[in-house]
C-alpha positions in Angstrom: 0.0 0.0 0.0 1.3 3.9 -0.5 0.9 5.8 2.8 -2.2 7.1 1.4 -3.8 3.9 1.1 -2.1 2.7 4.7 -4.2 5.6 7.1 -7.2 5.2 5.1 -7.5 1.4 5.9 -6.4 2.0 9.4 -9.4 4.5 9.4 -11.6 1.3 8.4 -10.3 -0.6 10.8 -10.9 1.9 13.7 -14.6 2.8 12.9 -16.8 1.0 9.8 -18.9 1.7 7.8 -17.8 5.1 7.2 -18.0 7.7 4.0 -15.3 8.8 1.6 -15.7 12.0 3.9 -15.3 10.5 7.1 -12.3 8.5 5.7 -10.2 11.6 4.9 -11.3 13.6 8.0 -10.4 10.6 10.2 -6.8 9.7 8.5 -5.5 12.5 7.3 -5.8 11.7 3.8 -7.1 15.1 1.3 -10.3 14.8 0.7 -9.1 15.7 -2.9 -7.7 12.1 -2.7 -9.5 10.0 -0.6 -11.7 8.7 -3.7 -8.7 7.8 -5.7 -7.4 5.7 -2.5 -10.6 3.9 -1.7 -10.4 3.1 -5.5 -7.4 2.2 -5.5 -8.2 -0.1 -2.4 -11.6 -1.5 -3.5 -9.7 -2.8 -6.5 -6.8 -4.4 -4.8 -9.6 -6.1 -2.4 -8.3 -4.8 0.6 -11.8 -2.3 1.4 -15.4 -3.1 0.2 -17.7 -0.8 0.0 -21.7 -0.7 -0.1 -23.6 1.5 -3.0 -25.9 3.9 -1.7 -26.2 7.7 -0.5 -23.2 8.1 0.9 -21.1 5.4 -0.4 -20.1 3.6 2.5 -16.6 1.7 2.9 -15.1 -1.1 5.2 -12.1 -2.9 5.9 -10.9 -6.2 5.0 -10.1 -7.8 8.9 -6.6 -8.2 9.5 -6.3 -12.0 9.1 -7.7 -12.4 6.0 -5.8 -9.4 4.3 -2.4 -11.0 5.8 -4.2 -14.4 3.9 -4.7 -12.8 0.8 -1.1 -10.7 0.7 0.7 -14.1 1.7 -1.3 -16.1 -1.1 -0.4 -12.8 -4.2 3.0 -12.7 -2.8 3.9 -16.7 -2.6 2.3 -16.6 -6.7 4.3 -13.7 -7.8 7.1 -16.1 -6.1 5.9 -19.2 -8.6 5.5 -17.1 -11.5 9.0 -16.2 -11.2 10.7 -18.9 -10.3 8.8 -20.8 -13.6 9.6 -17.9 -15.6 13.3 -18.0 -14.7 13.6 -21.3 -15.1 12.1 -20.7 -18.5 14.7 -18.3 -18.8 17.4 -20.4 -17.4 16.9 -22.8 -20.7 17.3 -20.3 -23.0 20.5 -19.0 -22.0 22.9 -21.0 -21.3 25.3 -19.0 -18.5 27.1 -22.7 -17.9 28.7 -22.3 -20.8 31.5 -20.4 -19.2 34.0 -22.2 -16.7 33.4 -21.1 -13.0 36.3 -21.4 -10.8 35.3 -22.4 -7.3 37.6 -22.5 -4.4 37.4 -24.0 -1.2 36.5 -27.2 0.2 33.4 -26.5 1.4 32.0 -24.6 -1.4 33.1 -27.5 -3.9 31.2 -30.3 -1.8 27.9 -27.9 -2.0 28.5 -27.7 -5.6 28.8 -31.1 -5.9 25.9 -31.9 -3.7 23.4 -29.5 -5.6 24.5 -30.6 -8.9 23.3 -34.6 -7.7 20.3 -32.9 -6.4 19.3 -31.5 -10.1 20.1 -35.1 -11.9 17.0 -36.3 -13.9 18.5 -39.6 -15.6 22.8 -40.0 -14.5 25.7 -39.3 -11.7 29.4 -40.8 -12.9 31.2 -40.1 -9.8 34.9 -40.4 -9.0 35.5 -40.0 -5.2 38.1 -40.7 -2.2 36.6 -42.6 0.6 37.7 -40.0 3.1 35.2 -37.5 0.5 32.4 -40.1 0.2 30.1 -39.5 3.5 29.7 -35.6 2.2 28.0 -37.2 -0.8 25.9 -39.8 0.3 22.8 -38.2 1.0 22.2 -36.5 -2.0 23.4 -39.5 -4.1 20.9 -41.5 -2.2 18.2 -38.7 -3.0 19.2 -39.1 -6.2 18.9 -42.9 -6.3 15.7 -43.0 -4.8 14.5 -40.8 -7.6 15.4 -43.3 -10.4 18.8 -41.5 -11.0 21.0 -43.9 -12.2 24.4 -43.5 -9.9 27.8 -44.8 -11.1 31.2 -44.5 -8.8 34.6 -45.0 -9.6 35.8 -44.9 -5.7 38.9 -45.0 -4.3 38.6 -46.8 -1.1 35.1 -48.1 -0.3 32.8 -45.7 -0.1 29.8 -47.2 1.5 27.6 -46.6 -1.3 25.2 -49.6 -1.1 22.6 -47.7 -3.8 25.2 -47.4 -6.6 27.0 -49.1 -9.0 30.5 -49.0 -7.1 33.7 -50.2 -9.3 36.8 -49.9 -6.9 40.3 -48.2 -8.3 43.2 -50.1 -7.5 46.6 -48.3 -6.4 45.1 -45.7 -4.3 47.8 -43.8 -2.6 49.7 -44.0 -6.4 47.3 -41.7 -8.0 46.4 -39.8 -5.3 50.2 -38.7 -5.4 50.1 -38.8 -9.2 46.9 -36.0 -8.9 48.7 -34.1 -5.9 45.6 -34.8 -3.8 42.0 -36.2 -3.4 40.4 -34.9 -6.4 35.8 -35.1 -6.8 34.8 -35.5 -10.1 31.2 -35.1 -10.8 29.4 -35.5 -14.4 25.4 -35.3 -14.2 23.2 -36.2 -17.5 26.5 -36.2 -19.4 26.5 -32.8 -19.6 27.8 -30.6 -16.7 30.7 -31.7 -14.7 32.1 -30.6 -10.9 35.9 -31.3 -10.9 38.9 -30.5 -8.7 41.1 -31.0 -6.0 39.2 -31.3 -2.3 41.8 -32.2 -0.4 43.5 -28.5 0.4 41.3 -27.3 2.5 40.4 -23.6 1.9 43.3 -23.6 -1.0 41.3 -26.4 -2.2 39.8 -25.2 -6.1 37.7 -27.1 -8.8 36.0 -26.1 -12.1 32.0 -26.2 -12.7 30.4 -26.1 -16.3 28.6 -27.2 -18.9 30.8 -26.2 -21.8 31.3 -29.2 -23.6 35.0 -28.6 -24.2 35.2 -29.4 -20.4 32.2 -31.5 -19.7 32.4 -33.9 -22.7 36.2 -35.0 -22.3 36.3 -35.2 -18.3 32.6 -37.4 -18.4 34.5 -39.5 -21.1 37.3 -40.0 -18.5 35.6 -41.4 -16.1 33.7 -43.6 -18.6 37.4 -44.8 -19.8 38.3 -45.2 -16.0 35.0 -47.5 -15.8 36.2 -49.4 -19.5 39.7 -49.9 -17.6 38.4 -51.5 -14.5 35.8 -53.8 -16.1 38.7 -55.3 -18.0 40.8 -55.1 -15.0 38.5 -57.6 -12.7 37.5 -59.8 -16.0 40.9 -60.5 -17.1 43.1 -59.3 -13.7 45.7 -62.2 -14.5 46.7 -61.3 -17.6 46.7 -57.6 -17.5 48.9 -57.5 -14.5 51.1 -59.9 -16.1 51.9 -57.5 -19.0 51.4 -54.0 -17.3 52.0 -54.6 -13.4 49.7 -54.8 -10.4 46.9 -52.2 -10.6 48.4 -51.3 -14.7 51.0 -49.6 -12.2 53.7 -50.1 -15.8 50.9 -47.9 -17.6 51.0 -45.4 -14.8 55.0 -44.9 -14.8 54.6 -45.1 -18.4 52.3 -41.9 -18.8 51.7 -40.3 -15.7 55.3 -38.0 -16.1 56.0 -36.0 -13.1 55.1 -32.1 -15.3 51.9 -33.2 -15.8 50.5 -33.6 -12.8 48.4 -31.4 -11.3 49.0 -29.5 -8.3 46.1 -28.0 -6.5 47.4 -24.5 -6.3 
C-alpha cells in the first residue's frame, strides 16, 4: 500500500462503515484524494464498500488481508521462479568455466548438482570425501537417477553401481591430492582437488569442451576396471599390479596437477 492507502485502511479498521468523507477527516488523507485511494483499495480487495447515498466503505479484517497478501506474494514467487527457469533454458550462463575455491564450497557444488540429476551421476571419489555425498546420491537414487562411482577406497555406497580403483595412494600422489569429479546427464561436470582445504579449487560447467572430455574420463576409467576384474591375471602380467607399468609409463611427473 502507499501511505495514502495505509491511514485510510487503518481508518476502516478503527470505525466501519464510514464515508469517503469521514475517511479523509479521520486519516488525514485530502479529501481531494481519498476517492482515488478507496479506488485504488476496493480494487486491490483490501476495502469493500456498499452502493448507496453516501457510499459507505469497510475494511478487509486483518487475518484475512495477511491471507490474501501471503497467497499474491507466494504466486508472484511461482511465477518467477517458472519464468526464470524458463529463462534459465534459453541462456545457457554454464557455458563459461566457473572457478570455485574451497573445500566447502566445492562439496555444496557437488551436492546441488546430484540434487538437479534427472537420468545419470558418474562419480569419482576418495573414501575420506564419500560420506559428504551420500545423501544426496541416495536422493538421487531413490528418484530413479541412475548413480555410477569409480571410488577410491570403499565408499559405502550400497545404492550405486560401485567399481573400486586399484593403487590408491599412487594416484592420489600422481593428482597431488583427493580430487571429486562429478558429471550429471552427461552434460555438466564438478571437478577439482578437495583435499586442500580452503586452497582447495575445482572447475563447474557445462561447456562441452570441459564436460564432454572429463565425463569421457571417467567412462574410460569404468572401461579400464571392467577389464581389470575380467581378465586381472593377464593384464597384470603384461602391465603390473593395478596397470602400475601404464601409470609410470604416462603419468610423467610435469603433468601432474597440483592444487594451487
Amino acid at each position: 500500500m502507499t501511505e495514502w492507502e495505509a491511514k485510510a485502511y487503518l481508518a476502516l479498521l478503527d470505525e466501519a462503515p464510514l464515508s469517503g468523507y469521514a475517511v479523509a477527516k479521520n486519516s488525514g488523507v485530502p479529501r481531494a484524494k481519498v476517492y482515488e485511494v478507496l479506488a485504488s483499495l476496493v480494487d486491490k480487495g483490501v476495502v469493500h464498500l456498499a452502493r448507496g447515498e453516501p457510499t459507505l466503505y469497510g475494511a478487509l479484517p486483518p487475518k484475512e488481508l495477511v491471507a490474501r497478501l501471503r497467497e499474491d506474494f507466494s504466486q508472484k514467487l511461482d511465477d518467477a521462479d517458472q519464468a526464470l527457469a524458463q529463462y534459465a533454458e534459453t541462456v545457457d550462463a554454464n557455458a563459461v568455466i566457473w572457478d570455485i575455491k574451497g573445500r566447502s564450497a566445492i562439496v555444496q557444488r557437488a551436492r546441488q548438482l546430484v540434487g538437479s540429476a534427472r537420468r545419470s551421476v558418474l562419480v569419482e571419489i576418495w573414501q575420506a570425501d564419500a560420506p559428504e555425498l551420500h545423501d544426496a546420491l541416495l536422493a538421487a537414487s531413490q528418484r530413479g537417477v541412475k548413480i555410477t562411482v569409480v571410488a577410491y577406497g570403499d565408499p559405502g555406497y550400497a545404492f550405486a553401481d560401485v567399481h573400486l580403483h586399484p593403487s590408491t595412494d599412487e594416484v592420489t600422489r600422481g593428482l597431488g591430492g583427493r580430487w571429486l569429479v562429478v558429471s550429471v546427464d552427461d552434460h555438466e561436470i564438478v571437478a577439482g582437488n578437495v583435499s586442500a582445504g580452503s586452497m582447495s579449487r575445482a572447475a563447474w560447467t557445462s561447456h562441452p569442451g570441459l564436460a564432454v572430455p572429463i565425463t569421457e574420463l571417467i567412462i574410460h576409467d569404468l572401461y579400464k576396471l571392467e577389464m581389470l576384474a575380467a581378465h586381472q591375471q593377464a593384464l597384470e602380467a603384461t602391465f603390473g599390479p593395478g596397470l602400475s607399468e601404464l601409470r609410470e609409463k604416462y603419468g610423467r611427473a610435469d603433468h601432474r596437477i597440483s592444487p594451487s
